[in-house]
C-alpha positions in Angstrom: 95.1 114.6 118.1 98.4 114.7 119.9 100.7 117.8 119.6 104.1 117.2 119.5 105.1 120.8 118.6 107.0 123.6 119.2 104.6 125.3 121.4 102.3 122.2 122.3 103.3 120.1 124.8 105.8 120.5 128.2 108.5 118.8 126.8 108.7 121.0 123.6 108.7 124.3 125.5 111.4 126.8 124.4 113.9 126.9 127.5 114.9 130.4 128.9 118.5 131.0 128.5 118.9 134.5 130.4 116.3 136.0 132.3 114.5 139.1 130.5 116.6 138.6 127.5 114.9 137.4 124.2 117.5 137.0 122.3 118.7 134.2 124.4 115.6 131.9 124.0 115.9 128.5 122.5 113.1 127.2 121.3 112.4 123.3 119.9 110.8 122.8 116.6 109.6 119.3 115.3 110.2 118.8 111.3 107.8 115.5 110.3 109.2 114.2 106.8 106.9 111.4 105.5 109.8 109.4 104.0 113.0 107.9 105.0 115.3 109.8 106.4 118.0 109.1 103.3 115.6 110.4 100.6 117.5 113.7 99.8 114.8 115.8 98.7 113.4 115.7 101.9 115.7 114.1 104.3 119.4 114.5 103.4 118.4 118.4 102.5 116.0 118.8 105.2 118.8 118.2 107.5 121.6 120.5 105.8 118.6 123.5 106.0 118.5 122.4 109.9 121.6 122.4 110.4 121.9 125.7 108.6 118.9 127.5 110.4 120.6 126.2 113.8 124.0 128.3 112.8 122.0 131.1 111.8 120.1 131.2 114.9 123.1 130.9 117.5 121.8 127.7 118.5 118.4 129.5 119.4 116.3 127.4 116.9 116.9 123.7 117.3 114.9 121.4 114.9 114.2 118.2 115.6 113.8 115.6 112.2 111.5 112.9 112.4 111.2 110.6 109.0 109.8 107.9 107.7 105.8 109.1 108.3 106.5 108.2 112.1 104.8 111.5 112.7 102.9 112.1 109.5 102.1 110.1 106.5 103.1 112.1 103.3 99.2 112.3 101.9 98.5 113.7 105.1 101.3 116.1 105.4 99.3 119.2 105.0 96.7 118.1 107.6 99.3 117.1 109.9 100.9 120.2 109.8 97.7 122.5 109.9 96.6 120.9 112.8 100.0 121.1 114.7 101.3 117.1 114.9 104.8 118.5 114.0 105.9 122.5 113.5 107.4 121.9 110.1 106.5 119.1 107.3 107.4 118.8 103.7 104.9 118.7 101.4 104.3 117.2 98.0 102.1 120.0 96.4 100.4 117.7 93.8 98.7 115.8 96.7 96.5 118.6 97.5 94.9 120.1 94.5 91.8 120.4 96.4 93.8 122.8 99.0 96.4 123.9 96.4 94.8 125.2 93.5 97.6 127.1 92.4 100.8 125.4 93.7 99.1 121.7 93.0 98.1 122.8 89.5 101.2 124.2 88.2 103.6 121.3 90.6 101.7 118.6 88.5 102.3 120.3 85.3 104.3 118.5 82.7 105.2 120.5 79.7 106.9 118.5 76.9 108.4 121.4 75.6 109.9 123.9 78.0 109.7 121.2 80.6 112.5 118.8 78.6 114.2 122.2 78.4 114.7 123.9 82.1 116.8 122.9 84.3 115.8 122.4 88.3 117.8 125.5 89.0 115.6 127.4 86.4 112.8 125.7 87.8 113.5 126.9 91.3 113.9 130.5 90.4 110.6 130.3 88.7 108.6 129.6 91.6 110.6 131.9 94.3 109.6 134.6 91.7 106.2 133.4 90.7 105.4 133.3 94.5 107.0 136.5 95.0 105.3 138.2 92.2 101.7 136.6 93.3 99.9 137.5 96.2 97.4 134.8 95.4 100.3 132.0 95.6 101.0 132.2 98.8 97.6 133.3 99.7 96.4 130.0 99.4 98.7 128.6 102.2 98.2 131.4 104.7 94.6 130.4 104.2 95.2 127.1 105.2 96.8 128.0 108.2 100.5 127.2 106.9 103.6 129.3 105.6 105.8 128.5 102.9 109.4 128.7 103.5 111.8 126.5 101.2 111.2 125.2 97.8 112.6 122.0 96.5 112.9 120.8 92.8 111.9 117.2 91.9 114.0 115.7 89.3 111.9 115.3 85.9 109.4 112.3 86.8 110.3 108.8 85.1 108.1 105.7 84.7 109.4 102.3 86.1 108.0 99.3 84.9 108.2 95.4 85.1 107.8 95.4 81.5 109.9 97.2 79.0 108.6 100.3 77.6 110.6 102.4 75.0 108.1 103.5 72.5 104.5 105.3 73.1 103.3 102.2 71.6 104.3 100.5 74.6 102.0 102.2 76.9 98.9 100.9 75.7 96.2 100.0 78.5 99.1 99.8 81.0 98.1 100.8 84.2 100.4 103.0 85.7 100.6 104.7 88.8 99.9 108.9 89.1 98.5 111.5 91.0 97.6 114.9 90.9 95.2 116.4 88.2 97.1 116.6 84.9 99.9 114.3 85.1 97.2 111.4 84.4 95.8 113.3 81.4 99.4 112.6 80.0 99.4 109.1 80.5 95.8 108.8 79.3 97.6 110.4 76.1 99.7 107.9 75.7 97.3 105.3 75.6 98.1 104.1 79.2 95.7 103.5 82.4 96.5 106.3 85.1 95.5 104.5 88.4 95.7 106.6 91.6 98.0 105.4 94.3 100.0 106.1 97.3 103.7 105.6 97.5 103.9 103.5 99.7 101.8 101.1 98.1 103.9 100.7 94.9 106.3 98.2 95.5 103.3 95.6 96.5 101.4 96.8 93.3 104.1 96.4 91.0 105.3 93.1 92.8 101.9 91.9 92.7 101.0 92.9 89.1 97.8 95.7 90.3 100.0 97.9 88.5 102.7 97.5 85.3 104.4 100.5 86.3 104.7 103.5 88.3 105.1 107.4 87.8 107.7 109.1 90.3 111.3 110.5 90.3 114.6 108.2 90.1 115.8 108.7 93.2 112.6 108.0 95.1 112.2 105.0 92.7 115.5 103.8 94.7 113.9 105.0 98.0 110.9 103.0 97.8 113.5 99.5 96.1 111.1 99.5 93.4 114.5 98.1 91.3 113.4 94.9 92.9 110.4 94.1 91.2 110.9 96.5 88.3 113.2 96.7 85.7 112.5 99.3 83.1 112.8 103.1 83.1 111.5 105.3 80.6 112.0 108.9 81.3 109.6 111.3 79.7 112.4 113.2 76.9 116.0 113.8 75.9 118.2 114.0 78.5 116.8 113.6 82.1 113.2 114.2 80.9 110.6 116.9 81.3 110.4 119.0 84.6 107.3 120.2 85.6 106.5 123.5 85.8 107.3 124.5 89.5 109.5 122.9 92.0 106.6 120.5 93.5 107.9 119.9 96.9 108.1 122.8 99.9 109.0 123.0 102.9 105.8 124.3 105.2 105.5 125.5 108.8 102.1 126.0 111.0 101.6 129.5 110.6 100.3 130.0 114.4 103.5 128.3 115.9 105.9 130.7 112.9 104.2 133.7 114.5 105.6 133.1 117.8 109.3 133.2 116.7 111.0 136.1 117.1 111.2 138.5 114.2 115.0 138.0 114.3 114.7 134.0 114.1 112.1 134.3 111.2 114.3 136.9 109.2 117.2 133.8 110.1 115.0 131.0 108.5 114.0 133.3 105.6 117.4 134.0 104.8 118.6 129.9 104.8 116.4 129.3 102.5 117.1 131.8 100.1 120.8 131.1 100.4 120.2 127.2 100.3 117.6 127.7 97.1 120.3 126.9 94.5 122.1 124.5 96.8 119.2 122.6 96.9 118.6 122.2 93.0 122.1 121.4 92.6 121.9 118.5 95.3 118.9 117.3 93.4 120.7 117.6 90.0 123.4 115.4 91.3 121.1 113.0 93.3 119.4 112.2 90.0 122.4 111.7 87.8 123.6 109.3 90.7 119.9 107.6 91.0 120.0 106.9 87.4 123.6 104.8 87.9 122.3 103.1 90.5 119.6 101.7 88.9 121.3 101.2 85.9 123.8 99.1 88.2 121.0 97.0 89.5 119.9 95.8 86.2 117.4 98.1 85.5 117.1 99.6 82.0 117.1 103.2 81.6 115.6 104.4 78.0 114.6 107.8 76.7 111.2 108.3 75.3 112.5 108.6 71.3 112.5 112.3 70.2 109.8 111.2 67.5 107.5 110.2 70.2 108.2 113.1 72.3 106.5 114.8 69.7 103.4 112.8 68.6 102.5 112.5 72.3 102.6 116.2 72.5 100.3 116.5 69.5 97.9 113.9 71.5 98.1 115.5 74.6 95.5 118.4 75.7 97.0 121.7 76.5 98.6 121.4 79.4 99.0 124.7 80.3 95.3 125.8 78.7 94.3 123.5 81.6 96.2 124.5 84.2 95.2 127.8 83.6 91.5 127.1 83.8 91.6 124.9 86.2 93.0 128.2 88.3 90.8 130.1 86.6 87.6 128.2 88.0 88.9 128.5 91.8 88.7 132.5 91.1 92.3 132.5 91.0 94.7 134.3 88.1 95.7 131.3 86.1 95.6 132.7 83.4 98.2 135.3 84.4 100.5 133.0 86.3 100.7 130.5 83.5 101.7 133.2 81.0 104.1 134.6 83.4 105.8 131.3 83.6 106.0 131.1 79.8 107.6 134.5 80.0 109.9 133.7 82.6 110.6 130.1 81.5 111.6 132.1 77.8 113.6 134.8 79.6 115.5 131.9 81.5 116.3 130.1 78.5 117.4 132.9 76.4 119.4 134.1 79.2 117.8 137.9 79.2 116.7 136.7 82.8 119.8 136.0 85.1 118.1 135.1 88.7 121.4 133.4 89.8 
């Protein structure tokens, strides 16, 4: 595999500044994002926390952003970066569940109730403190060879379709596009067909009929111009839908190549993405609200799943967070514990007895 790293090849080798002196040592970092370079989750925000970390640093810690899967592919993200392609890659938790247990689990999490009710801020805080409060979380990166080091919320997921669907009726034996392990289960509630399917093979599928519709956020339904072959949106509640459970997306470096930094340059990037935590939700907030115009502007029709419906689907679905627990559970893991933290917390939020921010 060819290294394009930090610490891999000659022309990514950090460059002495001043002889002796550590603090002067600029080192090169490559960030591989698996989608365009606009997509603001992990482009247009990736490149504010760069920017950021560079600033912090002095200048010490320059990052270099490569989209659009040039380097990585986004299913292969956590491969990619394990194996050192690229320093830094952002990762969709809810591809690996195999890998993941934990973060996979509770990123693919869609809760009908608390989920229509959080906010992404909320939803942020939740899993900086989960994390925080869970060795076991984070565990399963180091284990893999990778750090976690910036969370970013997904706005709540939305189904685009070429046919119009505004009731749960209308989801009867339509195939629709999913991934991860319980985000099918509620689509299989709803009487539709969950098909597996990378992103980058929607727009065919939907343009080609393989597929009636497909599972993702707005504003990487407008990323991946599936407005041109698909016209309805359907989002999963009141409002802008249900969130799931954590934020699903984080930012991950390869935990050999973070160990050489200096401990001054890793408290840096620690601290930019604490400070940018909030920042980031708040993009993401306003990204979907603007996503949702845009497609409304290019003929699409946005609907919300009618409150009614909201309901009876939740009475057909499983447990959602019975499952998520045991699927944790099985892997040895506390699911059990995390899951009723998260009801705790989610509560605490709500209520306002919990002020993280």
């Amino acid at each position: 595999m060819k290294r394009h790293g930090m610490f891999a090849g000659a022309t990514a080798l950090a460059m002495v500044l001043g002889a002796g002196a550590a603090t002067a040592q600029t080192v090169n970092l490559v960030y591989a994002n698996g989608y365009a370079k606009t997509h603001v989750q992990v482009g247009v925000i990736a490149d504010e926390w760069i920017e950021r970390i560079d600033k912090a640093t002095g200048g010490q810690v320059k990052i270099r952003h490569v989209p659009g899967g040039a380097l990585i592919k986004p299913e292969q993200m956590l491969e990619g970066i394990r194996g050192g392609t690229a320093d830094i890659g952002s990762v969709v938790v809810s591809f690996f569940p195999g890998q993941l247990p934990i973060a996979a689990t509770l990123g693919s999490t869609v809760d009908l109730d608390l989920g229509n009710k959080l906010d992404m801020k909320g939803v942020t805080a939740l899993t900086a403190r989960l994390a925080e409060e869970f060795e076991a979380f984070n565990k399963e990166f180091a284990n893999l060879g990778v750090r976690p080091i910036y969370w970013v919320p997904t706005p709540a997921y939305g189904i685009i379709s070429t046919k119009p669907i505004k009731a749960l009726a209308d989801f009867n034996s339509v195939k629709i596009r999913a991934f991860g392990s319980n985000i099918p289960k509620l689509l299989d509630a709803a009487g539709a067909v969950p098909v597996a399917m990378a992103f980058g093979e929607i727009y065919t599928s939907l343009q080609t009929g393989v597929i009636g519709a497909a599972l993702t956020d707005p504003p990487a339904m407008l990323t991946g111009k599936f407005q041109e072959v698909a016209k309805n949106v359907i989002l999963t509640g009141s409002g802008q839908g249900a969130l799931t459970a954590i934020a699903p997306v984080v930012y991950i470096f390869n935990s050999e190549n973070w160990k050489k930094l200096s401990a001054d340059h890793q408290k840096a990037i620690m601290k930019v993405g604490v400070d940018m935590s909030q920042y980031g939700a708040q993009v993401m907030i306003d990204t979907n609200a603007r996503a949702l115009a845009d497609l409304k502007a290019a003929g699409v029709t946005v609907s919300n799943l009618p409150a009614a419906d909201v309901d009876a689907l939740a009475k057909k679905a499983p447990d959602f967070f019975k499952i998520a627990a045991d699927t944790v559970n099985e892997k040895g893991l506390p699911g059990t514990q995390l899951v009723a933290r998260y009801k705790e917390l989610a509560q605490a939020y709500l209520s306002g007895s919990w002020k993280p921010f």
